[in-house]
C-alpha positions, 0 to 999 in steps of 0.5 A, spaced: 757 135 899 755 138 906 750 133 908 745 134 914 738 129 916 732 133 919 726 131 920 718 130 920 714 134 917 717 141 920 724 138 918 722 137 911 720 144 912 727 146 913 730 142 908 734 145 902 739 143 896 737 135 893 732 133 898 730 126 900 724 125 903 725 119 906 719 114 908 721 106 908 713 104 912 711 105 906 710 110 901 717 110 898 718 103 898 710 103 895 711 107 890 717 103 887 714 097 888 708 101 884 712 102 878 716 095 879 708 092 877 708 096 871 704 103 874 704 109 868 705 114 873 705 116 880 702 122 883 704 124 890 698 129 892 697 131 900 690 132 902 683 126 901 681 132 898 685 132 892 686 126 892 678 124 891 678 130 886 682 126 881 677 122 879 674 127 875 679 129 872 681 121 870 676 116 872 681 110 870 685 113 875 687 108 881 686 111 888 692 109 894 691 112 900 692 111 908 691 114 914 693 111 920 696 107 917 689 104 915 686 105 908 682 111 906 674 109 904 673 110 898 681 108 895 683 102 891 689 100 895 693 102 901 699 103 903 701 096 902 705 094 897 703 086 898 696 088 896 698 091 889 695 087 884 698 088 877 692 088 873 689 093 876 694 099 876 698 097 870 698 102 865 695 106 870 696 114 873 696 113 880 695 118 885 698 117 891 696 120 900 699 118 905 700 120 913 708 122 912 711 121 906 707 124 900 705 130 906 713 132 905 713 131 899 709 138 898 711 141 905 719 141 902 718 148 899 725 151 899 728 144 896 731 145 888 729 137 887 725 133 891 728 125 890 724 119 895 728 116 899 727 107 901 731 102 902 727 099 896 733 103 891 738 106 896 743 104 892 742 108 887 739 114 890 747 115 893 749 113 885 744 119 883 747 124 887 753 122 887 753 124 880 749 130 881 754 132 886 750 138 888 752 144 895 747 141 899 743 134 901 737 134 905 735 128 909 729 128 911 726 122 915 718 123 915 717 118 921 711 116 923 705 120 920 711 125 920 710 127 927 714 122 931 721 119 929 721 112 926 728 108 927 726 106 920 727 112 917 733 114 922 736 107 920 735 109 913 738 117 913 744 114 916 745 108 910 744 114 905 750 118 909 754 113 908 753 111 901 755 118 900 761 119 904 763 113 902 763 110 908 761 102 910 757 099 914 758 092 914 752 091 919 746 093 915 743 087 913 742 085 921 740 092 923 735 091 918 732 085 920 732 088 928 727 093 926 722 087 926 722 088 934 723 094 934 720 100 927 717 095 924 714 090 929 707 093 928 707 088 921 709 082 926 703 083 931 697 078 929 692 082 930 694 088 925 695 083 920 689 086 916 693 093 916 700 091 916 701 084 913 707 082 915 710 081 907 710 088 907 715 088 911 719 084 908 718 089 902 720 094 904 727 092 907 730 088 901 734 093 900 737 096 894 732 091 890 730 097 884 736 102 880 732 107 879 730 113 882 724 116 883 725 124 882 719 129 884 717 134 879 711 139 877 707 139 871 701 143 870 697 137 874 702 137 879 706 133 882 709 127 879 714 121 881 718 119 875 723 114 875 730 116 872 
């Protein structure tokens, strides 16, 4: 496999063969948490607009969405997956926007198949891949409302290389745990805890927790994320 990272939303513009687009603060581990707790479906959109416009096509849909890492007015949840709350989106179509990772979701248009990339299901996005074994993967780290490189995701891109290659990295779990001072030293600052609540980080960081994938598809509604 000829493997390359790239990056941000220009990165996922370039990205072809597999891609994965990676965003571990939160959208990719989010929406595995999302189907974890029992959600029917999800769907990445990229606008508010669209987002919004969903509710007439479904009115029981649930509406997550952020920006500025902050929740949309008018949503049901944000980004975070600590404030999920089970009985609300079980059974239910999500419809998910956020700053980075569902902005490359629809910005990946010369990929052939989009997967989401997490710490949350590395393991068995390496696993997917390997069997699929296909030309080209593109790992495109989103960053920081996918304008700015985030260690996270860096972090994230080189784990799933080496998953693929086969090469150890027997540091993982401690590199993990010093994003806490470092990407994701936002969840430990007091007075953002009503936007990043601390828990989300540690959700976001348990690795390999999840064996499924979620795969990107289009249906004549849209875009859909379908756990495989």
């Amino acid at each position: 496999m000829n493997i390359e990272i790239f990056h941000l939303i220009e990165g996922a513009k370039q990205a072809d063969g597999l891609a994965v687009i990676i965003d571990v603060f939160r959208a990719f581990s989010m929406e595995c948490w999302l189907y974890s707790l029992g959600a029917k479906e999800i769907r990445p959109v990229g606008s508010v607009e669209e987002t919004f416009a969903w509710k007439q096509k479904d009115p029981d849909c649930i509406l997550v969405g952020e920006r500025h890492g902050r929740r949309i007015d008018g949503c049901d949840l944000g980004n975070s997956p600590s404030s999920i709350d089970p009985d609300l989106i079980r059974g239910k179509r999500i419809i998910h926007t956020t700053s980075a990772g569902t902005q490359g979701i629809v910005n990946a248009v010369h990929a052939e198949e989009i997967v989401t990339g997490s710490f949350v299901n590395a393991k068995a996005i390496a696993d997917y891949i390997r069997k699929k074994c296909p030309d080209k993967v593109s790992l495109v780290c989103m960053g920081k409302e996918g304008l700015a490189q985030a260690e996270e995701d860096e972090l994230c891109a080189v784990y799933l290389k080496a998953l693929l290659i086969g090469e150890e990295m027997p540091d993982i779990d401690n590199r993990l745990k010093t994003l806490r001072t470092g990407g994701g030293k936002h969840f430990f600052d007091p007075s953002l805890r009503e936007v990043f609540p601390e828990k989300d980080f540690w959700m976001c960081i348990d690795r390999d927790r999840f064996d499924f994938v979620l795969q990107v598809r289009r249906d004549r509604d849209g875009l859909i994320s379908v756990p495989v």
